[in-house]
Structure formats: C-alpha cells, structure tokens
DOLUM-593613 format. One line per 10 residues: their letters; for each residue x, y negated, z negated of N, C-alpha, C. Coordinates in steps of 0.02 Angstrom, whole numbers, plus 50000, padded with zeros to 5 digits. Layout:
<nodes>
A) X,Y,Z,X,Y,Z,X,Y,Z ~ ...
</nodes>
This chain:
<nodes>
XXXXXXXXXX) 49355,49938,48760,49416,49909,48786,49466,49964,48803 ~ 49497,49975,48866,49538,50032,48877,49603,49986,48892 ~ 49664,50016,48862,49741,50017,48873,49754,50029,48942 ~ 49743,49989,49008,49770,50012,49054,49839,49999,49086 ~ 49870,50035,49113,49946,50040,49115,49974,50023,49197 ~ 49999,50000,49205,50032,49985,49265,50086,50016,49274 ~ 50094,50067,49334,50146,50107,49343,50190,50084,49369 ~ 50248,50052,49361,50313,50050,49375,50342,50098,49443 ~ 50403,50087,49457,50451,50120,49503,50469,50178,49491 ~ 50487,50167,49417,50523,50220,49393,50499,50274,49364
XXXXXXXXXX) 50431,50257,49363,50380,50321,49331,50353,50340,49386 ~ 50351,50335,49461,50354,50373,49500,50401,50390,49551 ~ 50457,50387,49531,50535,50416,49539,50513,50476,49488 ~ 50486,50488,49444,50505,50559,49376,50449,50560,49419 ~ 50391,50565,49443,50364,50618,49463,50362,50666,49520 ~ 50384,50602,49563,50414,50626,49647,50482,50685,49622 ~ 50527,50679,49565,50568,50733,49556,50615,50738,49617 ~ 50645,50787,49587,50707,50795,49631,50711,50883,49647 ~ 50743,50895,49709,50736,50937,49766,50810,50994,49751 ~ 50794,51041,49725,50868,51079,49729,50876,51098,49787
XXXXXXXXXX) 50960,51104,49807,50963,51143,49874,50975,51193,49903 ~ 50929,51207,49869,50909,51285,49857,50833,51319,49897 ~ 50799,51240,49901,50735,51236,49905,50703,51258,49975 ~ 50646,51305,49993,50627,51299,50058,50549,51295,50061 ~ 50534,51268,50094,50458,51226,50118,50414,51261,50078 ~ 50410,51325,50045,50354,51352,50024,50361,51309,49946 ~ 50414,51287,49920,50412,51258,49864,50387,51192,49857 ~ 50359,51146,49922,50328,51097,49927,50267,51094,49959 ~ 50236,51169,49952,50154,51170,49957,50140,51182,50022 ~ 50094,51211,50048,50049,51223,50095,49993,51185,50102
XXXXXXXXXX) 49988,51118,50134,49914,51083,50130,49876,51082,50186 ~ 49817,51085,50159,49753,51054,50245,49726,51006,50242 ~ 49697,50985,50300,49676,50896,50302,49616,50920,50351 ~ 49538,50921,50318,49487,50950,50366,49444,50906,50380 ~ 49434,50875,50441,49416,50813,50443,49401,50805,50531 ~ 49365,50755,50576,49357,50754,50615,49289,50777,50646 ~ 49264,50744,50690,49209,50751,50741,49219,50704,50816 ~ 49167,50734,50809,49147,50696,50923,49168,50622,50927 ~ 49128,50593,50853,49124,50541,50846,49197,50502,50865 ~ 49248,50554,50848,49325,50538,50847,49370,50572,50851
XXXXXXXXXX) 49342,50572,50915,49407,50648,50965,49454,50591,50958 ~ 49481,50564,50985,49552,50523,50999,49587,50562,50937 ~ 49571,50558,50873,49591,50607,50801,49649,50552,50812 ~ 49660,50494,50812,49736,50468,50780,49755,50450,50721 ~ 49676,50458,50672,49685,50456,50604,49707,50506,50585 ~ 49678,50573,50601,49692,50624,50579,49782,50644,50576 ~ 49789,50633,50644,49857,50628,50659,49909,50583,50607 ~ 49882,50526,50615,49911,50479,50550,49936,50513,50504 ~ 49869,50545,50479,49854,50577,50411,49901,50647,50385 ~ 49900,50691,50434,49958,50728,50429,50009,50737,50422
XXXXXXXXXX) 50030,50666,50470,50102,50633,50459,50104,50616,50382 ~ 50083,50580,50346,50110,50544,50300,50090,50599,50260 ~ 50050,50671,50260,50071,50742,50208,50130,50763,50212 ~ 50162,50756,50280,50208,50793,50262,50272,50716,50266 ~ 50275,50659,50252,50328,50611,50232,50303,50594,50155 ~ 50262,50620,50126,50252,50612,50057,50272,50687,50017 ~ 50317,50720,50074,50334,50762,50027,50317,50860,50032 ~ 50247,50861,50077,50212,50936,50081,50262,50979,50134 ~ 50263,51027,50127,50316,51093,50144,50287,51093,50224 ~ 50210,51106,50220,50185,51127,50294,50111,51129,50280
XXXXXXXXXX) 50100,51062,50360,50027,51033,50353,49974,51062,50394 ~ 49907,51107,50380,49891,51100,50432,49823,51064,50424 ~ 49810,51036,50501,49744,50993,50531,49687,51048,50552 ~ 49640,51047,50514,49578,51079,50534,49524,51035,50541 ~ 49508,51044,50615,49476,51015,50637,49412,51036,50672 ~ 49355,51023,50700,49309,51063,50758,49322,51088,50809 ~ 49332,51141,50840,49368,51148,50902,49346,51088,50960 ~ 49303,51067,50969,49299,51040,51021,49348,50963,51043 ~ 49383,50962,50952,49431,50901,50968,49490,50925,50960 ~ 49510,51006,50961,49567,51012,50963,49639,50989,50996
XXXXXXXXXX) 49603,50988,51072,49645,50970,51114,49673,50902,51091 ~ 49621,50862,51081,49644,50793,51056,49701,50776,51019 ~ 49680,50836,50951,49727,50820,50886,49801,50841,50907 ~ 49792,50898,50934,49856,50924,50960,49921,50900,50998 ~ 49871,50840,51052,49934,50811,51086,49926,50758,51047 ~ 49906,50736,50970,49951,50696,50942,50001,50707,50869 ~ 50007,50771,50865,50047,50790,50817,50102,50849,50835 ~ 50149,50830,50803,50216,50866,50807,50233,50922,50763 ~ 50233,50917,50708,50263,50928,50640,50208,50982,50604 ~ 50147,50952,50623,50101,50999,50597,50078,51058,50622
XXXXXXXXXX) 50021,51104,50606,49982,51149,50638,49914,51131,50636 ~ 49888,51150,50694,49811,51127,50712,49777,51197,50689 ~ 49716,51183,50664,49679,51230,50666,49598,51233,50653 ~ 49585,51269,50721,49510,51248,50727,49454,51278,50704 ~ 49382,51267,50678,49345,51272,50653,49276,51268,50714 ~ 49230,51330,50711,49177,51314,50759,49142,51259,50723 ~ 49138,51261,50798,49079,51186,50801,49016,51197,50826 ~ 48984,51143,50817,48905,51117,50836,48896,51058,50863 ~ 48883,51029,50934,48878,51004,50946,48928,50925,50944 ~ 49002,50968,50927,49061,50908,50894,49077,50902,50830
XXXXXXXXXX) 49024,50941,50777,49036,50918,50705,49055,51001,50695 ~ 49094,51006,50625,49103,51076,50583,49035,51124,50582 ~ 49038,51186,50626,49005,51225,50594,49044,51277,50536 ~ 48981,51303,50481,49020,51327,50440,49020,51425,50475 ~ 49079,51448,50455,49095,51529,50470,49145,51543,50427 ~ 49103,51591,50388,49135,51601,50323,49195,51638,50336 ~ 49209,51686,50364,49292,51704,50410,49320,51677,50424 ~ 49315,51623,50490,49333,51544,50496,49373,51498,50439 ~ 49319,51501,50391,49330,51466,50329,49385,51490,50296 ~ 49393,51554,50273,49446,51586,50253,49509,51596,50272
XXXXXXXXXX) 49526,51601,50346,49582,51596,50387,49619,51515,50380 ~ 49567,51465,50395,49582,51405,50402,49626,51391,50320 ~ 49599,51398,50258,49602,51381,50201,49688,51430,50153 ~ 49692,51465,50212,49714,51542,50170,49806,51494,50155 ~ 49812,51507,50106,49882,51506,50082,49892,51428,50065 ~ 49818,51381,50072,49849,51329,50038,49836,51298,49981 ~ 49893,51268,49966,49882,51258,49882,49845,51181,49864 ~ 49835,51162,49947,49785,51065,49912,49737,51065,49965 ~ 49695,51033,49987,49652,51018,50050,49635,50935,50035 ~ 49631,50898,50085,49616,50846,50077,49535,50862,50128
XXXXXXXXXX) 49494,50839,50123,49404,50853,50162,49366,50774,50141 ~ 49336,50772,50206,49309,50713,50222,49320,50666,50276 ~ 49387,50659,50290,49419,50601,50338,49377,50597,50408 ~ 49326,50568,50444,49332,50567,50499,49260,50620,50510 ~ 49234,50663,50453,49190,50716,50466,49119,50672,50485 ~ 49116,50635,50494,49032,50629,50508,48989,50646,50476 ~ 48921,50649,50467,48883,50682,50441,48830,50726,50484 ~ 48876,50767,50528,48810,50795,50579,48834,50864,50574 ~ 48870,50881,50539,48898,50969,50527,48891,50982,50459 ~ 48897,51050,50440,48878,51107,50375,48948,51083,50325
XXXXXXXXXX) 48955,51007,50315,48980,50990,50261,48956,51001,50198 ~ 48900,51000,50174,48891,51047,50116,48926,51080,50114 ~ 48926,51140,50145,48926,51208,50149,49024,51229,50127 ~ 49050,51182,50180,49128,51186,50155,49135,51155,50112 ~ 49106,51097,50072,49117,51071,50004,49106,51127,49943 ~ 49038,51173,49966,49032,51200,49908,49081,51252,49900 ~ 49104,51280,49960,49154,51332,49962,49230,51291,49940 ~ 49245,51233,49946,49286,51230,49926,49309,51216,49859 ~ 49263,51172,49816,49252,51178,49751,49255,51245,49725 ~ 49248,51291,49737,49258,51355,49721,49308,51392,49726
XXXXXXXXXX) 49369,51355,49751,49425,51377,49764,49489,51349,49711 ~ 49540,51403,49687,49598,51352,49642,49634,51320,49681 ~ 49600,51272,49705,49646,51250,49751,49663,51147,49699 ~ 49678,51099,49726,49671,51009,49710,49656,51012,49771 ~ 49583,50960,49748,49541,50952,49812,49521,50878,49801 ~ 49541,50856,49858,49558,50783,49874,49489,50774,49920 ~ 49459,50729,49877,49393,50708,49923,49379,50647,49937 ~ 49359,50630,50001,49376,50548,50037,49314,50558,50095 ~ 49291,50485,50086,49268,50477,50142,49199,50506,50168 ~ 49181,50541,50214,49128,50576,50232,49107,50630,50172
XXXXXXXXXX) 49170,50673,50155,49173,50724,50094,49133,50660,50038 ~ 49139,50616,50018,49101,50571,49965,49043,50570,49968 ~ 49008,50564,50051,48954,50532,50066,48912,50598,50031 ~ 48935,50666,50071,48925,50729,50050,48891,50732,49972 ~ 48956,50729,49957,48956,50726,49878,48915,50700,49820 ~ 48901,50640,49850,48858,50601,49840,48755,50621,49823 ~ 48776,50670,49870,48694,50694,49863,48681,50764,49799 ~ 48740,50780,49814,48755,50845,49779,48806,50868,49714 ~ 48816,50803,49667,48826,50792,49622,48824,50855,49562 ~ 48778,50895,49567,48778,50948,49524,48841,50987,49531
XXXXXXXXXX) 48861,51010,49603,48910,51036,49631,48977,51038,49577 ~ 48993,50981,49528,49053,50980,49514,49031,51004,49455 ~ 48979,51005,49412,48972,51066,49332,48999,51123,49344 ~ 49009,51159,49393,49030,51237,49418,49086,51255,49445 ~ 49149,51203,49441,49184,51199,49505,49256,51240,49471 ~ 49303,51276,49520,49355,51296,49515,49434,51263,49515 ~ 49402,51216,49595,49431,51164,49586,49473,51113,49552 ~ 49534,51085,49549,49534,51027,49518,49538,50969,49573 ~ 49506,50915,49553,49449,50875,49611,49488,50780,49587 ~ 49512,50762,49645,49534,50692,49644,49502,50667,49697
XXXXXXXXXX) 49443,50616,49669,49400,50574,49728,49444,50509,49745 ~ 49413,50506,49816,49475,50436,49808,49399,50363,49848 ~ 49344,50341,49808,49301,50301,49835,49345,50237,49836 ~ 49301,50209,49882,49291,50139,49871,49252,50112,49850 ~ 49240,50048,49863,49168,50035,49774,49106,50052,49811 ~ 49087,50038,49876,49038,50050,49894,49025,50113,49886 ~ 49064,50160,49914,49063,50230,49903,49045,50245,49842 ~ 49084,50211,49795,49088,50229,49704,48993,50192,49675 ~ 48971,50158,49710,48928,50142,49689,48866,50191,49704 ~ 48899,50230,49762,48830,50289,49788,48829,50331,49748
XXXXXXXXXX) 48900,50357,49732,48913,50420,49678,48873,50392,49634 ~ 48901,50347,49605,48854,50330,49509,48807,50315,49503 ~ 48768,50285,49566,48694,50264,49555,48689,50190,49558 ~ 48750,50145,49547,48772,50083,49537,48738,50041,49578 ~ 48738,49976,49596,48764,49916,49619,48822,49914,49637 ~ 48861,49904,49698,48900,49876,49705,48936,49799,49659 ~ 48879,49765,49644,48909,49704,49594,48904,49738,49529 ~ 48880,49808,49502,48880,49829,49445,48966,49846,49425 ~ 48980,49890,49481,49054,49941,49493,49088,49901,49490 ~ 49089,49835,49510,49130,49767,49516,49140,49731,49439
XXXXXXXXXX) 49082,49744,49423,49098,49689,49351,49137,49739,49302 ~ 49141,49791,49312,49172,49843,49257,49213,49893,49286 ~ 49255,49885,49344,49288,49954,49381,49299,49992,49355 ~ 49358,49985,49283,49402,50011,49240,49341,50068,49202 ~ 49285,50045,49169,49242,50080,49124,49195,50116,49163 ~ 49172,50100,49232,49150,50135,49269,49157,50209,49288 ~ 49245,50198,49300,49286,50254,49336,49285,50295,49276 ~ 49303,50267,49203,49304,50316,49160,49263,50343,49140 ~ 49198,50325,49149,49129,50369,49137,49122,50404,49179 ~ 49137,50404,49249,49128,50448,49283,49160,50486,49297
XXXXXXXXXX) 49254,50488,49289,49267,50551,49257,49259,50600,49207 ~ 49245,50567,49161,49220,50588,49086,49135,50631,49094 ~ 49126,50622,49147,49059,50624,49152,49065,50688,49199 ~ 49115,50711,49242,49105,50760,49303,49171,50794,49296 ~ 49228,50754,49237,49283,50810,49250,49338,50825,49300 ~ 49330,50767,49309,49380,50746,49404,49421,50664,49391 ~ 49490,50661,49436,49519,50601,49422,49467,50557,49483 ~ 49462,50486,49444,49446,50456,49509,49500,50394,49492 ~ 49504,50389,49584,49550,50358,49606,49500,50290,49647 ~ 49477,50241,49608,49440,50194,49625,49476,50131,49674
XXXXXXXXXX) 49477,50132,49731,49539,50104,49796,49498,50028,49780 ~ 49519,49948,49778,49518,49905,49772,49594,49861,49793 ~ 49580,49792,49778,49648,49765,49795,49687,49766,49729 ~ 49655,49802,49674,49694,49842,49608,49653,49903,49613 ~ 49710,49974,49606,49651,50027,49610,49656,50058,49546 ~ 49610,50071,49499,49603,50120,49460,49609,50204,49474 ~ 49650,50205,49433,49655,50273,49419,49641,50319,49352 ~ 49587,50341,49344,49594,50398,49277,49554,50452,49290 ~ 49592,50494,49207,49561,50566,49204,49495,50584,49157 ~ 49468,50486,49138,49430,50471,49087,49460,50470,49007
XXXXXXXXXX) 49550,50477,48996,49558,50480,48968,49601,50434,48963 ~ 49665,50435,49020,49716,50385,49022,49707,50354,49087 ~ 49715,50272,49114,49697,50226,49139,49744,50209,49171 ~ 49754,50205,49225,49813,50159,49276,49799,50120,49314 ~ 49823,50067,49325,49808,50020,49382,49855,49987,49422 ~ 49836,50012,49487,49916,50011,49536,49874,49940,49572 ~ 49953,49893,49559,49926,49839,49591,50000,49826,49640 ~ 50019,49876,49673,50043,49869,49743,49996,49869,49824 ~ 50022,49830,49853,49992,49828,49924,49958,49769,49925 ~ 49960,49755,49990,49961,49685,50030,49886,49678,50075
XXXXXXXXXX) 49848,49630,50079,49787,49602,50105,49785,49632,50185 ~ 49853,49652,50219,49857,49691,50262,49846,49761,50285 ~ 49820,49782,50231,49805,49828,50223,49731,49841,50211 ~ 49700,49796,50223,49623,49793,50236,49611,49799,50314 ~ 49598,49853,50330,49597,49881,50398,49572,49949,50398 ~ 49525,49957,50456,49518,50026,50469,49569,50076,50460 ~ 49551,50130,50418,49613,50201,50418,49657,50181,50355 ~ 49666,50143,50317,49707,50118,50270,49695,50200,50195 ~ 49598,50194,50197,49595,50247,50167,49641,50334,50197 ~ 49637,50315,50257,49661,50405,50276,49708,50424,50261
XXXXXXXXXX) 49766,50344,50287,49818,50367,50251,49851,50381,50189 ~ 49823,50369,50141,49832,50347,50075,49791,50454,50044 ~ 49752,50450,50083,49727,50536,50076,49770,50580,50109 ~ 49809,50553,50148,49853,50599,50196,49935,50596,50142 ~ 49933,50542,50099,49972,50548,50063,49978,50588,49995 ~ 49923,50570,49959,49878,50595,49902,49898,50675,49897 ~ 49863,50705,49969,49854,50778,49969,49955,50813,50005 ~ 49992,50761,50018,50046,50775,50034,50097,50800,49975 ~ 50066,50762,49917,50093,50734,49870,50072,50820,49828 ~ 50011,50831,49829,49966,50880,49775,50014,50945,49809
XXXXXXXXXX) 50043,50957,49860,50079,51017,49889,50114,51035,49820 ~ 50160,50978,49811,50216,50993,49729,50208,50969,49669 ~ 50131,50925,49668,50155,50910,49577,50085,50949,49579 ~ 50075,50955,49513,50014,51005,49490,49985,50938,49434 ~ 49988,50907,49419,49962,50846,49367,49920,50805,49407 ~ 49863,50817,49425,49806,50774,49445,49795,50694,49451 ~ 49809,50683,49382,49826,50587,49352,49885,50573,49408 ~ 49933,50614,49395,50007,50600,49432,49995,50610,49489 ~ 49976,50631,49537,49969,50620,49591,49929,50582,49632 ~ 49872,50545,49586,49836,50466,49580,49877,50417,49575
XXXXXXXXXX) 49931,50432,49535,49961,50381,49523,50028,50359,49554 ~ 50060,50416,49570,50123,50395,49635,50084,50408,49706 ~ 49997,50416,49719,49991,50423,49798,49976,50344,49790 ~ 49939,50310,49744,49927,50237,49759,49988,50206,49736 ~ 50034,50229,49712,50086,50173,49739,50119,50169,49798 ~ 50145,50240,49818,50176,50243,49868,50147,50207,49939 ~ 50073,50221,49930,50038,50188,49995,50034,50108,49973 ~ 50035,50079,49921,50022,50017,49913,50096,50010,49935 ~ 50173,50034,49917,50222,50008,49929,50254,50015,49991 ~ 50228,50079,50036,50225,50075,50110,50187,50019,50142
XXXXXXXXXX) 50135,49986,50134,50098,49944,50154,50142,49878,50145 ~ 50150,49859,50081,50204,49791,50076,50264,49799,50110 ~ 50282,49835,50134,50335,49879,50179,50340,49851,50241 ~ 50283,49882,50272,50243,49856,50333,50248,49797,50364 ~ 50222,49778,50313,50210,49686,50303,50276,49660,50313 ~ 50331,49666,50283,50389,49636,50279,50411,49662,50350 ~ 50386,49721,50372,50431,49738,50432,50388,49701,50499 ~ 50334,49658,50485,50284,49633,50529,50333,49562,50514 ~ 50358,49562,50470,50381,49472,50476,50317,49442,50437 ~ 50298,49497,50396,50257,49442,50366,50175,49434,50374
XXXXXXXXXX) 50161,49470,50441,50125,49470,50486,50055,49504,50459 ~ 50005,49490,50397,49957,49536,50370,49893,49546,50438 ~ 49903,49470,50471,49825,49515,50515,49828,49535,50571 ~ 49889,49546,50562,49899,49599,50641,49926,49675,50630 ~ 49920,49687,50548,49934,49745,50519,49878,49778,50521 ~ 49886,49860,50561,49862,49935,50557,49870,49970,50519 ~ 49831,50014,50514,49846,50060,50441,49899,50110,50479 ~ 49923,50118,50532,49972,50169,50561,50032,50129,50552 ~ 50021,50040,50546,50074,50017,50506,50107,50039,50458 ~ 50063,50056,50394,50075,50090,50325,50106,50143,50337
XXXXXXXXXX) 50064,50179,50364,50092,50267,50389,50170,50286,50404 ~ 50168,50239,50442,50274,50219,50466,50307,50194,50428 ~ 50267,50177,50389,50353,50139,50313,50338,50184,50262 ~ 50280,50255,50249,50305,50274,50198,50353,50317,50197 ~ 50383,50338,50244,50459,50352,50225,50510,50306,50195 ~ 50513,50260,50206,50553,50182,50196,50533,50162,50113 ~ 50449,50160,50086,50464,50166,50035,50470,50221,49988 ~ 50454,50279,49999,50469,50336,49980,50551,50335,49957 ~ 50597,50328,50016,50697,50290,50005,50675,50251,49963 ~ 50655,50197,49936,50653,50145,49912,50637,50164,49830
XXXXX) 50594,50210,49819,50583,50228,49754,50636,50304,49737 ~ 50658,50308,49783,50704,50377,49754,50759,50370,49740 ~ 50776,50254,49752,50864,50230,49761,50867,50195,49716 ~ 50797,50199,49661,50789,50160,49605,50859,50179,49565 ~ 50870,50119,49523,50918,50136,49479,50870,50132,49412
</nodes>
C-alpha cells in the first residue's frame, strides 16, 4: 500500500520559486529538445515544444534537430536556437563532434519527441546517459529505451521518463491491462528497479522516485490529442533548466501542463473536442500567473 500525495497549488508555487532581480538567463538553465525526422518536417511540435521550455521557465532553448528539417523548424520558432545534427536519409545521424557542439553548455535535454526510429538513436541515448546532465526521455527516446534497458545500470545521468501505459508496458515487460490494474506499484518498481523518476502520463499521472508517490490529477479529457505528450516534455525539460530535484520537476511539469490544459478548455468555452495540444501550449503562461498569484 503506498501513501500517495496529491500536489496542491501551493507546493508548486515553492518549487517554481522566486526570481531575484538580479537574475540573468544563465541562472535559468541552458536546455535542448532533440527530436524530429522526415517523418515530421512541418516540426510544429517541436516548435510547440520549445515554446513551452522556455514559458515554463528555461533561460535559453535550443532545438536540435536533423538538418534536413531545419529549415522547417526555423521558420517556426522565435525565441529559440536551432541546431542541426547530420542526417541520414531524414533521421539523426550520430557525429560525435556534432554531438558535442549540439549538447555543449546544457544543463537538461529533453530526446525522443518526433525522432522516429530510422536514425543512430541508440547511439545519442547512450551518449547521453553519460552525461551530468537531467535527461528527460519521451516518446521515440522510450521506444529506444525500451530495447536497451541495461543502458540505465551505468548512467551519469539523472533520468525522468515520461511513458504512457502503452509505452510503460514495453519498458516493464507488462500488459497493458497489467500497468492498468496497479499504475501506482508498477511505477514504483520500476523506479526502484533502474534508479530514474517515472512520470507515468494517464488521466491521473503518477509520479515517483520509487520512494515518494504523487498523483497529479489536473487536466481535462481535452487533452487527449496528438502532441499533448510534447508539450508536457517541452515543459518538464523547461522546468529541469532551474530546479535540480528530479521528483520536483515531475511534479510541478504535470501540474502545470494538466493546469494549462484546464486553461485551454475554459478559454475554448468549454470546448474539449475541438481542443489541440498547441491549445495547452498557449495557456501555460496563464497558468504558470495563476500558480505564482496563489495566496
């Protein structure tokens, strides 16, 4: 039986913290978001995704992507920096120089979003696990992961997965109706088991470090939509720029995206099935104000 805790407003007001003004961008992290293929030049997730690193908080974002979708990502972001990675045929090739330039000076990476499985993703997973970096893994980075499980006994890393159950069921070996009947004890064996927070995404998401248990039950049925995950990783790793507490940044990235999403919704009139996940993306500034005006 685990004590699980429901995070409040106000316990992620103390972690979001407060900003002296004194402060300049290098004190709110350097992050990357490496993600993208052929499959999805348009990159408006990616784009999404950047956005809401740097409205959750990160100093300066950059998008690494394959070159061949550079152009793409580029004319849809403002705020950020692009930066490209050879390719193969549309997907990541790996170049260990490449690799190093792209990675150099930042303190989180979010990997997976959008990568496909037709490029030397291994290859940057294993290099990045090897780095002190919080490494936010989603998505394609899972599927990855998934095969190569040993990867995390060795790692430098500190590592926040963010599955969904299907996903969570590839990692563990599961059933999907297995992961289902037990989320809560699931997630904690399998941090307990590899040493990483998982951040188990549902319409309640678990969060633990296998030790302490959260369950964020913000966000709205509208939010079942393509990209809902990216943004919520584009937040996550926005977030890892300034807090260094792993749990804590599980635990104010799924609220903030669950309370941007109910956000959404209210600013739709209500409106859940005509809600986008670029819906979400645009109110988390709105609730971001919203939890910092807590009394």
């Amino acid at each position: 039986m685990y004590n699980a805790i429901i995070p409040e407003m106000r316990d992620v007001k103390r972690i979001l913290g407060e900003r002296e003004r004194s402060s300049h961008k290098g004190n709110f992290g350097y992050v990357g978001l490496v993600g993208g293929c052929v499959r999805y030049s348009g990159a408006v997730k990616l784009a999404s995704l950047s956005l809401c690193a740097m409205r959750s908080g990160a100093g300066v974002a950059r998008v690494i992507v394959p070159q061949s979708i550079v152009g793409a990502v580029s004319a849809l972001t403002v705020v950020q920096t692009v930066f490209p990675l050879p390719d193969k045929e549309g997907y990541i090739a790996y170049n260990k120089d490449a690799y190093r330039e792209a990675i150099g000076g930042l303190k989180a990476v979010a990997f997976g979003m959008g990568l496909g499985l037709g490029g030397d993703n291994l290859e940057y997973l294993k290099s990045l696990l090897q780095e002190p970096i919080t490494l936010i893994i989603d998505a394609d980075g899972l599927n990855t992961l998934a095969q190569n499980l040993e990867l995390l006994s060795d790692k430098k890393a500190g590592v926040l997965i963010t599955p969904h159950v299907k996903e969570f069921a590839r990692l563990s070996g599961l059933t999907v109706d297995e992961v289902l009947a037990n989320p809560i004890a699931n997630a904690v064996d399998f941090a307990n088991r590899y040493g990483v927070v998982v951040l188990l995404k549902g319409a309640d998401t678990v969060i633990t470090d296998g030790n302490k248990v959260y369950v964020n039950v913000r966000g709205t049925v509208g939010m079942a939509t393509a990209g809902s995950g990216d943004v919520l990783s584009g937040i996550l790793v926005g977030l890892a720029g300034y807090i260094d507490n792993l749990l804590e940044i599980g635990i104010a990235g799924a609220y903030v995206n669950g309370l941007a999403g109910e956000t959404a919704l209210a600013n739709n009139n209500n409106n859940a099935i005509s809600m986008i996940a670029t819906d979400t993306a645009e109110a988390v500034k709105e609730a971001i104000s919203t939890i910092l005006n807590k009394k």
